[in-house]
C-alpha positions as CSV (number, residue, x, y, z in Angstrom):
1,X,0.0,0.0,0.0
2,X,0.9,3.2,-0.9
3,X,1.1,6.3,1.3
4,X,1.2,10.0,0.9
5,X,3.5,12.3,2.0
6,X,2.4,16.2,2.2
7,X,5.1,19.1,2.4
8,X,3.8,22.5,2.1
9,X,6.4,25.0,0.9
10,X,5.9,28.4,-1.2
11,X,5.2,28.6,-4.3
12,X,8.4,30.0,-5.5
13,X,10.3,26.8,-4.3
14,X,8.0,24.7,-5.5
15,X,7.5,26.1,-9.3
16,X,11.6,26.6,-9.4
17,X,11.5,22.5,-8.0
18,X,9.3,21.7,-10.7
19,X,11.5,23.2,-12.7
20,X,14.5,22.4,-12.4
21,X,13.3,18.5,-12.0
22,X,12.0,18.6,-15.3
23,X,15.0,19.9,-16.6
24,X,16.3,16.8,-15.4
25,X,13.6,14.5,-16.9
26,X,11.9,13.9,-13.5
27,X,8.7,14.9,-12.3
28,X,8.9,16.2,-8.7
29,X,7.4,13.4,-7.0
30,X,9.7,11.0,-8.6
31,X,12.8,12.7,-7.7
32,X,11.5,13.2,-3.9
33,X,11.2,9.3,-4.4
34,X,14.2,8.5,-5.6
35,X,15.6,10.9,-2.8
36,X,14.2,8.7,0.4
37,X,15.3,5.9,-2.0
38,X,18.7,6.8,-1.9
39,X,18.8,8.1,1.8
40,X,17.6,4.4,3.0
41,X,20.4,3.0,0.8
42,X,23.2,5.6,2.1
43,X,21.5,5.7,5.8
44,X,21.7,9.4,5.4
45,X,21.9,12.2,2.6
46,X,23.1,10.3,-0.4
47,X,23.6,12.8,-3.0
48,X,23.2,16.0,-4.4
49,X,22.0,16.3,-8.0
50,X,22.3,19.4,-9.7
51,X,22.8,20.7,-13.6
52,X,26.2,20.8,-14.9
53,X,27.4,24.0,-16.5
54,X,29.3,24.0,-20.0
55,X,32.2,25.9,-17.3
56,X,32.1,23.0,-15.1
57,X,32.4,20.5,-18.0
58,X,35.2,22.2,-20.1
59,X,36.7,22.7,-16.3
60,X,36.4,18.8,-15.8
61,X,37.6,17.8,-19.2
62,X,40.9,20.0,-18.8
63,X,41.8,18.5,-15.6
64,X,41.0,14.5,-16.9
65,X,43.3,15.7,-19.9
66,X,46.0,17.5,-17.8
67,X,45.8,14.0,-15.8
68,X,46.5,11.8,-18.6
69,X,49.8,13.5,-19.4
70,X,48.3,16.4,-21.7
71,X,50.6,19.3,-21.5
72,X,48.8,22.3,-22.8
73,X,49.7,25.8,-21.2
74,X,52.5,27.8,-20.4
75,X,53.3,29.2,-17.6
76,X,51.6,32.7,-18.3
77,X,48.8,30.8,-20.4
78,X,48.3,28.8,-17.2
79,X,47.7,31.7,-14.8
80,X,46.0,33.7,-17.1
81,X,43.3,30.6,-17.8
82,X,43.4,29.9,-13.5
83,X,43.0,34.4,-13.2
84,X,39.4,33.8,-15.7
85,X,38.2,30.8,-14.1
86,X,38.8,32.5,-10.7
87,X,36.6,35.7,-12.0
88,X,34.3,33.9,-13.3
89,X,33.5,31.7,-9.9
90,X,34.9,28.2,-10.0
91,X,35.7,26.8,-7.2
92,X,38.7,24.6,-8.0
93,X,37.8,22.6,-4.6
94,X,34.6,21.3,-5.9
95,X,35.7,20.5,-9.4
């Protein structure tokens, strides 16, 4: 048997859920499912799911290529790329 679970939030966070959810091919209540899913499975908070950005993929495929031997920069092209990425945001941490 089935149950229901009822959350009230605003409707800013819901419509911005909705959203972004379907940007990801889900509907909302699917992706709350697969949420207490995955919490069960990780005994806690399992995962966060969010969109990449074309930054954090170029960002991502630089790094697997700088790890694979790839030499691609000087020294000044290095900094110069690492003084961009830095005013544009990226967190180097999280990448």
């Amino acid at each position: 048997m089935a149950k229901t679970i009822q959350v009230r939030v605003d409707d800013h966070l819901k419509d911005s859920a909705d959203k972004l959810f379907s940007s990801l091919g889900l509907d909302t209540s699917t992706a709350i499912r697969m949420f207490l899913v995955a919490s069960m499975e990780a005994s806690g908070i399992p995962f966060q799911i969010k969109r990449c950005t074309d930054r954090d993929f170029n960002i991502r495929e630089a790094i697997e290529r700088r790890q694979s031997g790839e030499r691609f920069y000087s020294i000044e092209e290095c900094i110069a790329e690492m003084d961009n990425a830095i005013a544009e945001g990226v967190n180097y941490a999280t990448v």
